[in-house]
N, C-alpha and C positions, 0 to 999 in steps of 0.2 A: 515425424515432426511433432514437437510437443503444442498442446492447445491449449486455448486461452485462460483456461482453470493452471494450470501448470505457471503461466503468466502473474495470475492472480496469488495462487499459492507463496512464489517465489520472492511478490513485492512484499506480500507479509511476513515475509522470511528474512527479509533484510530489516524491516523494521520488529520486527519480534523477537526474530533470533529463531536455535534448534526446538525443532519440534518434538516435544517431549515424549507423546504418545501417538504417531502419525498410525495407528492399524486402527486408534477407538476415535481418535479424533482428528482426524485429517487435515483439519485448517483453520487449527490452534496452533501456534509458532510461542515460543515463549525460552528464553533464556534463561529468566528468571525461575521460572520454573524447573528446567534442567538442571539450574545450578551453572551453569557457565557464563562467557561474556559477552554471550552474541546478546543482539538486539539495541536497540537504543537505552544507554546508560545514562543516566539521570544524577546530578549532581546534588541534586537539594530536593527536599520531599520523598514522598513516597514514590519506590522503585516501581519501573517498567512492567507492568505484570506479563501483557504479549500483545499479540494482534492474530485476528481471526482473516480468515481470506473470505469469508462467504461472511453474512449477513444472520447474525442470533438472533434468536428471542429474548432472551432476557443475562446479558454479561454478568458474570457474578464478581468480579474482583475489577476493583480500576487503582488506575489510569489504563488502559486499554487502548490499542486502534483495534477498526473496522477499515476493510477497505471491500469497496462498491464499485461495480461497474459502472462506467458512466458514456457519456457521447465518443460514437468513435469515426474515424472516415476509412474507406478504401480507396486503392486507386494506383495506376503506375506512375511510373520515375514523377519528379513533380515537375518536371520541363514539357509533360507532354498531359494532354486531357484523356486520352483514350491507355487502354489498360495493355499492358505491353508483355507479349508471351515468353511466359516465366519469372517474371517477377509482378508482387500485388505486393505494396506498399501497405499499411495496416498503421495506421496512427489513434492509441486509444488513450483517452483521457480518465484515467480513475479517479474516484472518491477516497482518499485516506481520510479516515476523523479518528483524530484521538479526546476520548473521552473520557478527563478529570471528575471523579469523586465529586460530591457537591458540598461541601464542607460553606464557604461562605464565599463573597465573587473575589473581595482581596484575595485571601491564602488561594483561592482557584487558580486567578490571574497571574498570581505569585509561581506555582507550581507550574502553572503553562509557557511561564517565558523562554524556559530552557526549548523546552520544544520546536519554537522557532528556527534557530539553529540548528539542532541536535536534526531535523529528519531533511534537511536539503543536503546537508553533510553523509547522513547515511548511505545515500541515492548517488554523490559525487563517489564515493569511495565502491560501489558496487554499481556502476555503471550499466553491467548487462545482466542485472539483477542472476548473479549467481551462473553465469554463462546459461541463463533461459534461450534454449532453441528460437533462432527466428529473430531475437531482440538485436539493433544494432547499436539503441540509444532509451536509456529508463531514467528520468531525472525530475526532480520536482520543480514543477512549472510557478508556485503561486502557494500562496493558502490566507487564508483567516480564522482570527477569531469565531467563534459562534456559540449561541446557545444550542443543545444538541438535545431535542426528545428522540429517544428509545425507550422501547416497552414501555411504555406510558410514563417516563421518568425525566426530566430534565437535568441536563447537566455542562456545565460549561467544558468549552472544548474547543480543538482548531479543527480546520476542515484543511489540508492540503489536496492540490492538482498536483497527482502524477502523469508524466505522459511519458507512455511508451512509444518507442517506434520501432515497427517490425518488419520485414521484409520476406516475405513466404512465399517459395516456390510455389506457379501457379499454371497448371496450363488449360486452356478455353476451349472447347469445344462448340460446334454449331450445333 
């Protein structure tokens, strides 16, 4: 059964693209970088550079995503309260931010628009984020604008809800 890092991995794989050097850098995804067309492709401005699955210190090239864990629920089928032997329901809500350059808040704004569209579109077209073990549904719930501090930097950006939903063999023991 794959786990919730493989999860994590796989959303940044859809929005990043091929991962260029997965033995020095694990959960750097970047198309851009590889040179091919995976990842979210960008029509105006400065291209995609990738998306990290874990949380840096300090991004050195943008536009960029980050994608964060965030609140999750467990629990069986959703018709019943109590948890039901062999199946455990798994509903996680991640953090995507993609984080624009800080040039000035117009051209910022201007460059984040595509965005909007471009990462609910990504998530429709890769529904089980990459046939990820366990995933029956990966799709973007929501997002916003925002100002985004990382490593003591600010920079304007969106925040998208991703939500997964997963279904994982489970059995209970007393």
């Amino acid at each position: 059964m794959a786990g919730f890092q493989d999860l994590l991995d796989n959303v940044a794989r859809v929005v990043g693209g091929t991962a260029p050097d997965i033995t020095n850098r694990p959960r750097w995804f970047s198309g851009d970088q590889q040179g091919d067309s995976s990842g979210l492709q960008v029509l105006y401005g400065p291209s995609f550079k990738g998306c990290y699955s874990a949380p840096v210190e300090a991004p050195q090239d943008y536009p960029i995503g980050i994608v964060i864990p965030g609140p999750f629920e467990v629990g069986g089928p959703s018709n019943r309260d109590v948890l039901w032997q062999g199946e455990e329901y798994n509903v996680d809500t991640l953090q995507l931010l993609i984080a624009i350059s800080k040039v000035d808040l117009e051209t910022d704004f201007y460059d984040m628009a595509q965005y909007r569209d471009l990462v609910p579109a990504a998530f429709a077209s890769h529904l089980s984020a990459f046939s990820t073990s366990s995933v029956l549904q990966i799709m973007c719930s929501g997002g916003r604008p925002r100002q985004l501090t990382w490593a003591g930097t600010r920079y304007n950006g969106l925040e998208f809800d991703i939500r997964a939903i997963r279904m994982i063999s489970q059995t209970y023991t007393n």
